[in-house]
DRENTIVEX-733867 format. One record per residue (C-alpha): residue number from 0; y, z, x. Coordinates in pm, whole numbers. Layout:
N
> NUM,Y,Z,X
...
This chain:
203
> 0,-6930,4090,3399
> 1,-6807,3818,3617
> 2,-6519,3543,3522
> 3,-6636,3140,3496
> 4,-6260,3090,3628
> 5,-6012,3167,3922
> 6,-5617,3134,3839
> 7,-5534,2896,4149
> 8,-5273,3192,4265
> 9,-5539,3461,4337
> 10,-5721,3179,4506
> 11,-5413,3114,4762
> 12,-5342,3495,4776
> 13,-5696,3630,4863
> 14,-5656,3317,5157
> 15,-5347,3408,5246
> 16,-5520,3806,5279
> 17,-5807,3674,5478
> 18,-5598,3469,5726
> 19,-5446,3815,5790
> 20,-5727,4102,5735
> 21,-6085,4065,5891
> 22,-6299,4250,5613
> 23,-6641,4070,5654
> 24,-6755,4412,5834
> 25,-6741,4530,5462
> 26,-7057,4551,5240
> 27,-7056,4356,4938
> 28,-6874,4552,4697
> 29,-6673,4790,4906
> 30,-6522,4414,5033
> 31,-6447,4324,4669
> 32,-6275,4626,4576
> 33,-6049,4599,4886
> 34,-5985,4282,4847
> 35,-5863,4310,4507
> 36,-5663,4654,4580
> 37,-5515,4486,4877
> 38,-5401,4162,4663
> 39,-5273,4390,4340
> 40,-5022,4540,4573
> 41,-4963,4275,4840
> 42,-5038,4597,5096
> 43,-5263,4573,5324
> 44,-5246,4946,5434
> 45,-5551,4990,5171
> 46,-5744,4804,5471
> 47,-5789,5147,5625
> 48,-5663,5377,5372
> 49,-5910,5335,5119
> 50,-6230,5606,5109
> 51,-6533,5346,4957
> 52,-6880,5424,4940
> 53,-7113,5076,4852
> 54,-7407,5317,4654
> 55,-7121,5502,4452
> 56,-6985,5135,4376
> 57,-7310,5047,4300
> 58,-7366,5317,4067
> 59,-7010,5209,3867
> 60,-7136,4870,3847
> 61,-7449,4909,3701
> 62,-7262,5135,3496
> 63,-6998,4855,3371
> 64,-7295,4631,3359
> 65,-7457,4849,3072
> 66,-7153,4878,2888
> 67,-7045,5219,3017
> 68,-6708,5328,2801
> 69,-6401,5301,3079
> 70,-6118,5573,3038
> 71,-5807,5560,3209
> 72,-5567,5797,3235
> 73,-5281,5589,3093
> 74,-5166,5288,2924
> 75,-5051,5092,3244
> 76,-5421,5124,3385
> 77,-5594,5036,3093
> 78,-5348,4690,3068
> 79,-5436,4611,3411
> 80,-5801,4650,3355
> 81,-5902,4304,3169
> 82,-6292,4261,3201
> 83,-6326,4539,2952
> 84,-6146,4792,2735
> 85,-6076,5111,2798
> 86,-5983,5400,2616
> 87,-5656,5569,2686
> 88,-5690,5987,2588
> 89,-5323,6042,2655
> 90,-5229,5822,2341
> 91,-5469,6038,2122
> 92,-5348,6276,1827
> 93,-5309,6650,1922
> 94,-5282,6596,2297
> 95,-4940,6724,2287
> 96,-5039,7031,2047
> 97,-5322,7099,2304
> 98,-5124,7094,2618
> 99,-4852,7320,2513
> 100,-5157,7556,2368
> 101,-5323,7588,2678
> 102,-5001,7545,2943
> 103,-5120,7201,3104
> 104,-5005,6854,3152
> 105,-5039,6586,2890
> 106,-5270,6387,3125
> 107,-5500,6701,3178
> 108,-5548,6783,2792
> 109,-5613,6420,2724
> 110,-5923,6454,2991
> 111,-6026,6715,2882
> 112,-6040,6607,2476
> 113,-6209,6299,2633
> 114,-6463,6455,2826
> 115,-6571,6637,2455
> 116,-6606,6280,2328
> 117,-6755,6058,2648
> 118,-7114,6192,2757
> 119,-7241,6130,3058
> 120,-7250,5768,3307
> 121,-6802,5707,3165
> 122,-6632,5505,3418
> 123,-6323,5761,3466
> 124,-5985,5588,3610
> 125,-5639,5753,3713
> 126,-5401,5557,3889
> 127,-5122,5791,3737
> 128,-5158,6161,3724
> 129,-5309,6397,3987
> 130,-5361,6688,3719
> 131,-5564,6439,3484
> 132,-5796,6360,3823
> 133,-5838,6751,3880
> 134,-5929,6765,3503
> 135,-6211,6459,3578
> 136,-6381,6696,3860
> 137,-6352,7014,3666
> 138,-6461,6892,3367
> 139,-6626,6498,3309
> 140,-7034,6558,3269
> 141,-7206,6392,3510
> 142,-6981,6039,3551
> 143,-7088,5692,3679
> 144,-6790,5659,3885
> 145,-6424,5822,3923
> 146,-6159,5580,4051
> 147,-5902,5826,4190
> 148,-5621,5672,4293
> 149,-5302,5841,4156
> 150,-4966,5757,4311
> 151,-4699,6026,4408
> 152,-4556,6285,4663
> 153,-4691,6602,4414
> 154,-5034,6670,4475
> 155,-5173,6320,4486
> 156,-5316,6345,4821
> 157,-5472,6712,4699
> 158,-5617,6567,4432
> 159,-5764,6295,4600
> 160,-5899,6490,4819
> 161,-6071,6719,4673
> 162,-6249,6421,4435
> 163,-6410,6300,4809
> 164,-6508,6718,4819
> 165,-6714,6706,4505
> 166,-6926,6487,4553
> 167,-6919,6288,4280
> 168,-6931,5930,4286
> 169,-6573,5793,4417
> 170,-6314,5529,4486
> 171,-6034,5698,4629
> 172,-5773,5690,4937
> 173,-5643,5908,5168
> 174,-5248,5880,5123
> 175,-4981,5911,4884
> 176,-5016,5495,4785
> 177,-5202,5442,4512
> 178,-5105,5346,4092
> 179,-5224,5162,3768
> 180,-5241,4853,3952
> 181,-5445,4946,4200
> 182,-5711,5151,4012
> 183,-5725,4900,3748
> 184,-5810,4627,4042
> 185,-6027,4837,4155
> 186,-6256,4858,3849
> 187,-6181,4502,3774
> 188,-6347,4434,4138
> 189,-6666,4616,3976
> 190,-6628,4412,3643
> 191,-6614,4084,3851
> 192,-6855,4078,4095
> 193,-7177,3924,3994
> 194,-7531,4046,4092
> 195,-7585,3782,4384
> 196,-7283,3870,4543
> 197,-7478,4186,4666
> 198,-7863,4126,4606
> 199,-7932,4014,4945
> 200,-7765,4386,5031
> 201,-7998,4615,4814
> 202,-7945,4988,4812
């Protein structure tokens, strides 16, 4: 958790956002995560499209803290995410087999062969495929966090919609933006931020 060094270009860029964006309204976390969503995709529509909740991000980073395992819904998301590794169902043997068998997607079947590995308190990430978040609300026992945040015009908005219905503990948005480089800055935010950023803002 946490990085000893800043790459001089993120330093100019997340400048360059604050000369532009006022986000010290924010609470700790939910002002990381935008930050770094905003900066991934140079767009600062996240400002007010993003849905954040500082106790669910709490939650994910106590999570990531402890070593939760990550899973993302594809290879671009888990590439993005470098503070930890995460494991990528999709790429798994028999996920084709299983999709045609029971008359999904890809992305879905992958879920749900991960949720019968990954117990409870997984850090669950889709930047990619609505049908593989629907699978993550039907079917992922009792998660730490779900970073929602699929991209697209087919049932992206649904599906992230319906992740802010259930309840569970979320990083989504409200529009059709969204994609592996956001949801991987997103958890990278989590993986990031250090304790004292938000100690003096306890639950």
């Amino acid at each position: 958790m946490g990085r000893d060094r800043v790459h001089p270009i993120e330093v100019e860029s997340m400048r360059i956002l604050a000369s532009r964006v006022d986000l010290s309204h924010l609470r700790p976390l939910s002002r990381a995560v935008t930050e770094r969503v905003v900066h991934s995709a140079a767009d600062v529509r996240y400002v007010d499209d993003l849905v954040l909740d500082e106790d669910s991000l709490r939650l994910g980073w106590e999570a990531l803290r402890d070593g939760a395992p990550i899973v993302a819904d594809s290879r671009m998301v888990a590439a993005g995410i470098t503070g930890a590794d995460a494991a990528v169902p999709l790429t798994w043997d028999g996920v084709a087999d299983l999709a045609r068998e029971r008359g999904t997607t890809r992305s879905a079947a992958a879920i749900g062969l991960a949720c019968e590995r990954f117990g409870p308190g997984a850090v669950w990430v889709v930047g990619n495929a609505p049908t593989a978040l629907e699978a993550v609300i039907a079917l992922a026992p009792d998660p730490a966090l779900v970073v929602g945040l699929p991209v697209g015009f087919v049932g992206a908005v649904e599906s992230k919609a319906a992740l802010r219905d259930s309840g569970l503990p979320a990083v989504s948005n409200r529009s059709e933006l969204g994609g592996s480089a956001v949801a991987a800055a997103a958890v990278n935010a989590l993986l990031y931020s250090a304790p004292t950023a938000f100690e003096e803002n306890p639950r």
